[in-house]
Every structure is written in C-alpha cells, then in structure tokens.
C-alpha positions, 0 to 999 in steps of 0.5 A, a space after each residue: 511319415 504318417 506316424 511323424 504327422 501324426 506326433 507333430 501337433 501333440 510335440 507342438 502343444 507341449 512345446 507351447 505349454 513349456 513356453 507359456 509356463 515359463 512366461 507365468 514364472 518369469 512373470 512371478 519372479 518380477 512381481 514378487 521382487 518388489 515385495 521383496 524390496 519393499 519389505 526389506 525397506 521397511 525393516 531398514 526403515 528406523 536406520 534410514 530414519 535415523 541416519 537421515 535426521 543426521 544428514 543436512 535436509 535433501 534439496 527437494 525435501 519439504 519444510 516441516 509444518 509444509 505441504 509440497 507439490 513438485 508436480 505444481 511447483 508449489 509450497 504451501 506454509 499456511 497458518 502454521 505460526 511459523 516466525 521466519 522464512 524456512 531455510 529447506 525450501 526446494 529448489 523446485 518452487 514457483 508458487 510459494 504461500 506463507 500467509 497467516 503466520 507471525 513473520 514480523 521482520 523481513 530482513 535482507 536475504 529473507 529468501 537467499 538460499 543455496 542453491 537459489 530459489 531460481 524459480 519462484 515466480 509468485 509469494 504470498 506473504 499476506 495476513 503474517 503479522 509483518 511489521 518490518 521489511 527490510 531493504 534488500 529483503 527479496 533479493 536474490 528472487 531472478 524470477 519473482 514476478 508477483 508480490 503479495 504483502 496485504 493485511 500486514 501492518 507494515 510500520 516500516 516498510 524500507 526505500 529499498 525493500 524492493 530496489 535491493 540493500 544497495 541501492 548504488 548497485 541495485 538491478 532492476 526489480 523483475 516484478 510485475 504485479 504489487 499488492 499492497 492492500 490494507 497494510 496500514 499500521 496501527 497509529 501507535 506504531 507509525 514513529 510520526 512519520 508520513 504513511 504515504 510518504 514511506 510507501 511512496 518511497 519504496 516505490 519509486 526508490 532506485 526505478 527498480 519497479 519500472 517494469 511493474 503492471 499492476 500495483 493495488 494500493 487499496 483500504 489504506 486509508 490515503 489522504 493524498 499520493 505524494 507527487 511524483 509517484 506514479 512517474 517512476 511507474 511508467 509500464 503500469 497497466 491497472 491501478 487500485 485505490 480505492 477504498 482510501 480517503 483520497 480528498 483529491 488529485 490535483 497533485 497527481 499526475 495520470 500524464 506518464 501512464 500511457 498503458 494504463 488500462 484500469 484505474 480504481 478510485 471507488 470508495 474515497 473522498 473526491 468531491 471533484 475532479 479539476 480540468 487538470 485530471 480531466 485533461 489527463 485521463 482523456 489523454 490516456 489511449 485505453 484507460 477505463 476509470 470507476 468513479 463510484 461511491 465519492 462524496 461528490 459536491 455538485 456546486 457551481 466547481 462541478 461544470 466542467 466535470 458534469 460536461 466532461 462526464 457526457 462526452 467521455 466514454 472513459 468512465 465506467 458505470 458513470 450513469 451512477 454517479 449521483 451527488 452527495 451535497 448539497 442537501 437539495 442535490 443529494 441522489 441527483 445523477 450527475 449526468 442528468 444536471 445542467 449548469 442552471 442546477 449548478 450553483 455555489 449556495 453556501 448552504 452547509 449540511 446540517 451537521 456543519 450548521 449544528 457546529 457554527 451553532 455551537 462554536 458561536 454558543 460558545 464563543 458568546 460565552 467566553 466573551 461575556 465571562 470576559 466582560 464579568 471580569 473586567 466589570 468586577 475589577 472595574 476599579 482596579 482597572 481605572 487606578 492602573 490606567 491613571 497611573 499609566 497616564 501620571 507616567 507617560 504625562 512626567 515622560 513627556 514633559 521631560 521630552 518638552 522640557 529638553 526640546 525647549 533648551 535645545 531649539 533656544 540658542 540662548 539657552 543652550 549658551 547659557 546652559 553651556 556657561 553653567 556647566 563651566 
C-alpha cells in the first residue's frame, strides 16, 4: 500500500500530461484546417470566378459600380453615370441612393424585379438628370414610404407617376414624405404647358397620395397653387413653399389640413395675406406658419393682417416681419404699425415711376411723328375729305329724290302711267 501511494500522484501527472497534449493537437487540427480551406479556395479561385460570370447575378449580390451593406439594408450608386436603374439590386434594400447620375427617363416599372424589392422604404433620385417620369414608374415598391425627386428638371412629370400606370385600378400610394425641391425644368423644355398645372396633377391624380405627411415643394419658382390641390392631400403634416414666386393665396385653400403642423411661405412674393387665408390658418388646430423674407405692402389692405398678426401666435418669428413698400414704410415692423400708419398713398416706387416717365416720353413721341405726317399730307387729306363729302352729298339726294315721289300720291300714279 505504501509503494502504491506512493505511484499514485506520478501516475496522475502522466495522465494529466496525456490529456493536455491531446487538447494542444486537437486544438492544431481545428486551426490549421481553415488554412487549409481557405487556400484551396484560393487556388480554385479563377474557376469560381469563371463559372460565376456564366451564372445569372445571386439575389443578394451587389450592382456594379455599387456599394452595399446587408447590415444597413443600404445600396449606394453615387455619381456613377449610371443611365438606368440597375437590374441586380438585392432583395435586402431599404435605403436605396442613386443620385447624381444621367437617368433621364423613368419609365413604368423602373424598379420591378424578381423577387421584388418588398422592402424598400426610402429612394433618393436627386440631382440624376431626370427629365421624364413616367406613370407607373414606382409601382411595385409595397413599402416605399420616402421619395426624393429634387434638382431634377423634370419636363414631364405623368398624372400617374405616382398613382400607378392604370389608374382605373390603381391602389393607394404608401408614401409618406414627397420631395420635390428645385425640379423646374429649363424654359426650352416646358412643351408650353403649365408647370404647376403638371405638378399639381401628379398629386392630386387618383387620391393616391392621401396618406402622404410631408410634401416640399420649394425653389420652384411657383407663381400660383392651382385650386384645389391641397384638398387631395388631407393627412399632410408639414409643407414647404418656399423660396417660390407665390404672389398670393386667395385661391388656395389651408381649410382641409387639420393635421397641418408646419407651413413654409419664406422667400416668395406676398404682399398680403386676405381675411380669407387668415380665417383659415386660424382654424388649423396646430399649425405653425413662417412668413419671412415677403415683399410685404403695408397699405390701407394690410389692416386687417396687422391686427391678425397681434393676436395670433400662429406665425412664427412675426416680430420680423417689416414692410417692403411703400418707400416711407420700408423696414417698419409690421407689429409696430397702427391704422393711422396705414394708408393707400399711390405713391409708386421710384423704379416704377421711372417707367410711367418714360412710357409718357415715349408716347408723346409717337403722337407728335402722328401729327408730322398728317401735317405734310395736309392736302391730300383735304382733297379725300371733299371728295368723301361730293359722294355722300349725290348718295343723299338720291335718297330725297325718291322720298318725294313716294310721300306724293300724284307722283306715284303718275309715275305708275308712265311706267304703262
């Protein structure tokens, strides 16, 4: 028994050290096989290579000239010159950016695809040269919820573009956010027709934007909203015009959007806001309004906005609002006035008085070169007017003459023998 105790702890080392050396070369094993692996793939690289340009492109591969990232959902095809829509976009994306390319032409089913891109959620086509969207052109996109079409002179731009190519049957656009900033075309390009009246029709065509809540509309150099186009947008939450040429908004009705919460108007042409568009804006439960950089007129018409613009908290940053014309008014704050300050002097702005100036030069001009001739021809004149008179002197006693005979009965029984 001794001798065995003795054995026992040396018999337990070595059984310890066996088992440690086998973990050490299983350990080897496992590691040195990845190796392995990994350079017999590289040897059969050129083969796989090879074989996979024959094979159409895998669904989760990535377009050439593309970045990707599975792990962010996203595809990224930035100035790449690309001229269509790439056909061997994964399946995966949800964030999709092609902007600064030469796409010109959207057409109908831009982006169908086998299987479809069920997941997409937000697409930005901005600054990609794009002249022409077609109707149907982001069908088959069930989760599209942004849009992004700026700095694109779109010359045509379809009713349906955004309602589907048939719009009979066409389902309701799952849009939320519209961005349509700076897409004026050039004037060459505008096929003489109505630039608002185009945009105005793609969305309001078919309701298929109902759901939509945030519309951009700036830089588009608007004169006026068609009427009516913001009644097919009930669910709108935040609109941007500015940075147009908006004159006014008596036409426009603010009366539909009872979730409006932000309305951009800087930077456009107002020079007052009517009873009307007051009444309205006040009705709007949670809107916010900003009104700055207008060419406001504070005349005798601007009153009743004055006293509105002091009992609103509606507008925001009102207490920089400062008048535009007339001369005298120029830089007055627009809360600071009183009606006595608010008159309609039809005193014009120097530019505009320089033009009646001239337009009376000029006038005075052409009616004296219209006397010069009458004057020089003076004698011709007087010959045409007597012989005027000579014609109209033989007309009328012609017309005497056979007024006589018929109020004479004589005559005229005498004048009927004769013809006998």
């Amino acid at each position: 028994m001794p001798g065995w105790c003795s054995r026992g702890p040396a018999a337990g080392d070595g059984r310890l050290r066996l088992a440690r050396l086998a973990l050490v070369l299983l350990g080897w094993v496992s590691s040195s096989s990845p190796t392995s692996s990994a350079s017999s793939f590289s040897s059969s690289a050129p083969y796989l290579a090879s074989a996979a340009s024959a094979q159409p492109p895998l669904p989760d591969q990535c377009p050439a000239l593309c970045e990707c990232s599975e792990a962010a959902r996203t595809v990224k095809c930035v100035n790449r010159n690309l001229t269509e829509v790439p056909t061997d976009l994964p399946p995966y994306v949800r964030n999709l950016f092609l902007t600064g390319n030469q796409l010109a032409v959207l057409p109908a089913g831009a982006f169908a695809r086998r299987p479809p891109l069920a997941e997409l959620a937000a697409l930005n086509l901005s600054g990609s040269r794009l002249d022409e969207v077609r109707a149907g052109a982001f069908e088959h996109l069930p989760s599209l919820r942004q849009l992004d079409l700026s700095h694109n002179p779109l010359a045509y731009l379809s009713p349906f573009a955004f309602s589907g190519s048939n719009a009979s049957i066409s389902a309701p656009s799952p849009l939320v956010e519209l961005i349509l900033n700076h897409i004026v075309p050039p004037d060459d390009k505008r096929q003489n027709r109505s630039f608002e009246g185009m945009v105005a029709a793609a969305l309001v065509a078919g309701g298929a934007l109902q759901g939509l809540h945030r519309l951009e509309l700036a830089s588009n150099h608007f004169i006026y909203l068609p009427r009516d186009v913001l009644a097919q947008l009930p669910s709108l939450r935040y609109l941007d015009l500015s940075n147009n040429s908006l004159v006014s908004l008596t036409y426009v009705s603010f009366r539909n959007l009872t979730h409006l919460e932000s309305l951009h108007l800087e930077d456009n042409a107002l020079k007052v806001l009517h009873n009307g568009t007051l009444a309205e804006l006040q009705g709007l439960p949670h809107v916010r309004v900003f009104l700055d950089s207008n060419p406001w007129v504070c005349d005798c018409h601007m009153a009743d906005m004055v006293t509105w613009l002091k009992q609103t908290e509606v507008v925001q940053g009102k207490d920089r609002l400062t008048c535009a014309f007339p001369e005298k008014m120029r830089n007055r704050v627009l809360l600071e006035l009183n009606s006595a300050d608010l008159d309609c002097d039809p005193i014009l702005p120097p530019s505009l008085q320089t033009s009646y100036v001239f337009l009376g030069i000029v006038l005075a001009l052409i009616g004296a070169i219209f006397l010069l001739v009458l004057y020089l021809n003076r004698k011709g004149i007087k010959k045409w007017m007597h012989n005027i008179r000579d014609a109209c002197r033989d007309h009328m006693e012609g017309y005497h003459y056979r007024y006589e005979i018929n109020a004479d009965p004589r005559l005229t029984n005498l004048s009927s023998n004769s013809d006998v």
